[in-house]
C-alpha positions in Angstrom: -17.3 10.9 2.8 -15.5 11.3 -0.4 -13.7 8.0 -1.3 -10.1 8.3 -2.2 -11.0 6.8 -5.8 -13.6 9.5 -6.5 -10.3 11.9 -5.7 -8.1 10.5 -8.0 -7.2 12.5 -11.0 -9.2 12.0 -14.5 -7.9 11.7 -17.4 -6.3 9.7 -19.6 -5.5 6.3 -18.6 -1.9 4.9 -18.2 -0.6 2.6 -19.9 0.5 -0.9 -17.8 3.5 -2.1 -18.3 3.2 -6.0 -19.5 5.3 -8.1 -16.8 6.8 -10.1 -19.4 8.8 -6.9 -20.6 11.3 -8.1 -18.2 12.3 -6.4 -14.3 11.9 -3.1 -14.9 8.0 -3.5 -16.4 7.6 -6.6 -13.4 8.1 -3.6 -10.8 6.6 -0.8 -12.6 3.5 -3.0 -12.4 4.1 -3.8 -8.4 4.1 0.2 -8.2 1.0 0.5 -9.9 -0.5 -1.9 -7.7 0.3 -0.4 -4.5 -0.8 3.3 -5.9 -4.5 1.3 -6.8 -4.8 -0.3 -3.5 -4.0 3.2 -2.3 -6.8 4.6 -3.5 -5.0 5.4 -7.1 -4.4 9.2 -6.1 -3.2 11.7 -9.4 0.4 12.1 -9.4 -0.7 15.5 -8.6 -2.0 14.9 -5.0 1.1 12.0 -3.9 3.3 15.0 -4.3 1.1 18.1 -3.2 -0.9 16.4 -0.5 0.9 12.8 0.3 4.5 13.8 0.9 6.2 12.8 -1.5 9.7 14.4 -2.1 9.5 13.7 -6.2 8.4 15.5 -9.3 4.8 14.6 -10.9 7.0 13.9 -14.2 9.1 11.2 -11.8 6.8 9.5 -10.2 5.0 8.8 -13.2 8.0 7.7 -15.2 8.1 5.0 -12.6 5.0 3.4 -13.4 6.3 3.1 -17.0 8.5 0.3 -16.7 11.1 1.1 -19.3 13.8 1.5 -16.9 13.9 0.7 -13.1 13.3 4.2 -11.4 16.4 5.1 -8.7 15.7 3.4 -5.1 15.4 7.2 -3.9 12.8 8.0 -6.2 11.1 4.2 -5.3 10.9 5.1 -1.9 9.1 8.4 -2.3 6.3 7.0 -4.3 6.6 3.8 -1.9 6.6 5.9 1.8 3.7 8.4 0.5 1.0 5.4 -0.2 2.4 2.7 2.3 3.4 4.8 5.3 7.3 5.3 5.9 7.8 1.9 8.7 10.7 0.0 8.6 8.9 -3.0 7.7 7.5 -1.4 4.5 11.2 0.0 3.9 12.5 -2.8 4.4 9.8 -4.9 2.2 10.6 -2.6 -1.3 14.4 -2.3 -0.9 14.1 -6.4 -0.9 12.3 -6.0 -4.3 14.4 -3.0 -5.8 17.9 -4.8 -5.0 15.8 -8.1 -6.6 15.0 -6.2 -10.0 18.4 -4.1 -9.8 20.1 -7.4 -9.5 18.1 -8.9 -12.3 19.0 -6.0 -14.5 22.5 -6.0 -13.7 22.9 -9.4 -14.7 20.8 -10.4 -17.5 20.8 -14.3 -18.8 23.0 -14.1 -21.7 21.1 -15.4 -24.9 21.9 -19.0 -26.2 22.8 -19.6 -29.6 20.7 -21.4 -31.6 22.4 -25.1 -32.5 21.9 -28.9 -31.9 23.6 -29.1 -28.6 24.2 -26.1 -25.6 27.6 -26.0 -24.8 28.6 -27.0 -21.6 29.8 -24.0 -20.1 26.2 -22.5 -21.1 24.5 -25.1 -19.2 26.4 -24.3 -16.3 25.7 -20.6 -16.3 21.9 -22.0 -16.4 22.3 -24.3 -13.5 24.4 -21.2 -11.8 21.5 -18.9 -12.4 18.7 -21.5 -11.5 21.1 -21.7 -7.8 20.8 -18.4 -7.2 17.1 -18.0 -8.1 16.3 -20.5 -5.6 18.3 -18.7 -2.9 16.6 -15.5 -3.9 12.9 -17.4 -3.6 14.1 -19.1 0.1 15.2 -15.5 1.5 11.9 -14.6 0.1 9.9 -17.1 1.8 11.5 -16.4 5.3 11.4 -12.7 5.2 8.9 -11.3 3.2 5.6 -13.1 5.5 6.8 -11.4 8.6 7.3 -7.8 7.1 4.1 -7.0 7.2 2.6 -8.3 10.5 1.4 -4.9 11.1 0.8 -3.6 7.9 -1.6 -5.0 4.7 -0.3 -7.7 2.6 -0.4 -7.4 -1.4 -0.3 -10.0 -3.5 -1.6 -13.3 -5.0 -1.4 -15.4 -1.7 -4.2 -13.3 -0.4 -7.0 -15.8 0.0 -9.6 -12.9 0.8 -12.2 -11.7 0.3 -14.3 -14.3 1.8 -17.9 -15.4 -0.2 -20.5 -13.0 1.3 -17.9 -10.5 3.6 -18.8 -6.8 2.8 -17.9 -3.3 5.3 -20.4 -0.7 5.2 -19.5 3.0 6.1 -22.0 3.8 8.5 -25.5 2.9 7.9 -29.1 3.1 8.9 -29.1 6.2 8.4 -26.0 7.3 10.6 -22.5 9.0 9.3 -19.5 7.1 8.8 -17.4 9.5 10.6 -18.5 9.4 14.3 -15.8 12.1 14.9 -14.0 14.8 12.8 -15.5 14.6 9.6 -13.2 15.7 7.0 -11.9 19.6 6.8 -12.0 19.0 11.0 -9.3 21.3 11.9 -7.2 20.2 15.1 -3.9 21.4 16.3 0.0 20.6 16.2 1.0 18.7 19.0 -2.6 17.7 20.3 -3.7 13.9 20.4 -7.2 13.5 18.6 -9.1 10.4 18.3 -11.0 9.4 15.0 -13.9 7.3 15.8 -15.8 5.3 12.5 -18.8 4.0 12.6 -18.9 0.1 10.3 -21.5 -2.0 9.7 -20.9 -6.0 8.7 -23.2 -5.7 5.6 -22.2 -9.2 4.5 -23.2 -12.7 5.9 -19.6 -13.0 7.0 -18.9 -12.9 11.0 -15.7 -10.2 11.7 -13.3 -11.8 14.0 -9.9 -11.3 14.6 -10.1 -8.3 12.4 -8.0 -4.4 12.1 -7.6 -1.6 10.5 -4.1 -0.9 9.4 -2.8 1.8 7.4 -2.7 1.7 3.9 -1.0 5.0 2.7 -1.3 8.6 3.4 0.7 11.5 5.3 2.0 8.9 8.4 4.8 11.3 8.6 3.2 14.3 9.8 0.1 12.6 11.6 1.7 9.5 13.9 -0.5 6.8 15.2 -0.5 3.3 15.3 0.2 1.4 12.3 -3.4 -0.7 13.1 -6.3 -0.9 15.5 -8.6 -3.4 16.6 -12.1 -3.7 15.1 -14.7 -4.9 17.3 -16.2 -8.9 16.6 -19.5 -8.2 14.5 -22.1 -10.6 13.6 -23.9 -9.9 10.0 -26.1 -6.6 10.7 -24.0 -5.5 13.7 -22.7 -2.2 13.8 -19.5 -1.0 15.3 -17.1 1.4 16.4 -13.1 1.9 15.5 -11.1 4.5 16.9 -7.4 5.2 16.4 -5.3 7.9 18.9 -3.8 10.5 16.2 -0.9 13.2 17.2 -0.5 15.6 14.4 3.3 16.6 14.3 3.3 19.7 11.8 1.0 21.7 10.4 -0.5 20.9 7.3 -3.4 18.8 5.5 -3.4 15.1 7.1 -4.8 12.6 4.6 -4.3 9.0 6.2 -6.0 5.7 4.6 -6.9 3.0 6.5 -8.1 -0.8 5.2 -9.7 -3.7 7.3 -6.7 -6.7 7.6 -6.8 -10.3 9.7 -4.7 -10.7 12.5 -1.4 -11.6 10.3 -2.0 -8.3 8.6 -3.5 -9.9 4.8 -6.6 -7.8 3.2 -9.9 -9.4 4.4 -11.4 -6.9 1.5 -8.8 -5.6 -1.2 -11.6 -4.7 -3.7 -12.8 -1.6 -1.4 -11.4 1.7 -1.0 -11.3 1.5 3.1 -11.7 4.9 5.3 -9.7 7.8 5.9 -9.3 10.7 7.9 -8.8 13.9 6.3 -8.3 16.3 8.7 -6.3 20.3 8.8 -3.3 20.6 11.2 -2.9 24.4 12.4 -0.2 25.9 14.5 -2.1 27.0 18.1 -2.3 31.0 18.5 -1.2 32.7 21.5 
């Protein structure tokens, strides 16, 4: 099976925005992030093959971080990698409204002299207020909106010393059914079935896959599925029940997550199912 990275466009490399540029860089970079974890497709292939309603030239100049892209255009290159759920809406409007908000009301700059004025030090402390109200709402909402999706981000305390996946092994395929190019058919419920082997010295409990990115839109199934417990050595089995919606090239990326939906292993490139959606004759 052709990993996701091995797909991704060749070329010359872009340039990462440094996060101390200010909001705009900060969330170019958080874009650049999701799009690796996603497999890092081209440009290309998130608006060809992924869905997304935006111009290569667009989504790119998102990635840039000289200006905050429009929350239209965010969402595009957001709901094409990250699947269009509420929770993951609702997850990157609470960081475009934080880096708008940012934006729209910068620090003004102090001028250099022996003592602040006072009503400087109180726009500090005002600011300082309103950043810790920012970082509470952040605290309560931002672990529970992605129960059922991965988490990104420095808190992740994966991988574990020793946990590895295989795809497949000892000599059998990966994809226990429809390999990619499969063809299936508009309206009819399929079920992918891979085949992963615990590689590592790491037991799996507790573990899914949940979806990572893809084309969710036209190909609906649930956002994760259980993977069996696996001593080291053990093979196993995950399905997922898909029901393609339109036809069309269904590209859907999948990566293994604990129970409260964190990466157990953000440095691989997880499974997919590729599969072609056709209309039924007759």
């Amino acid at each position: 099976m052709t990993s996701p990275q091995q797909q991704a466009r060749r070329g010359r490399r872009h340039i990462v925005p440094d996060a101390g540029d200010g909001p705009a860089a900060r969330f170019a970079r958080d874009l650049l992030e999701l799009k690796e974890l996603a497999g890092n497709p081209s440009y290309d292939r998130m608006r060809a093959e992924l869905g997304a309603a935006a111009s290569k030239s667009t989504l790119s100049a998102a990635t840039r971080g000289r200006t905050l892209p429009s929350w239209e255009t965010t969402w595009e290159f957001v709901r094409c990698l990250a699947g269009s759920g509420d929770d993951v809406r609702r997850e990157w409007r609470f960081r475009w409204e934080t880096a708008n908000a940012e934006l729209a009301n910068p620090e003004e700059p102090v001028a250099e002299e022996p003592e602040p004025t006072k009503p400087r030090r109180r726009r500090r402390v005002v600011l300082a207020a309103a950043a810790v109200v920012l970082l509470a709402a952040a605290a309560v909402l931002v672990p529970r909106l992605f129960r059922h999706l991965p988490t990104w981000g420095a808190a992740n305390p994966y991988p574990l010393p020793g946990d590895a996946s295989g795809f497949g092994g000892d000599g059998l395929s990966g994809d226990m059914t429809y390999p990619d190019g499969s063809q299936v058919l508009v309206g009819q419920t399929f079920t992918k079935v891979w085949r992963l082997k615990n590689i590592g010295t790491v037991p799996w409990h507790g573990r899914f896959l949940a979806i990572a990115g893809g084309t969710t839109v036209l190909c609906e199934s649930p956002t994760r599925v259980p993977v069996p417990d696996a001593e080291p050595g053990q093979m196993v089995a995950v399905s997922v029940a898909v029901t393609p919606k339109a036809a069309g090239t269904c590209h859907v990326l999948w990566k293994m997550v604990d129970a409260e939906g964190a990466l157990v292993l953000p440095d691989r490139n997880g499974v997919f199912y590729d599969v072609k959606v056709i209309a039924p004759t007759g």
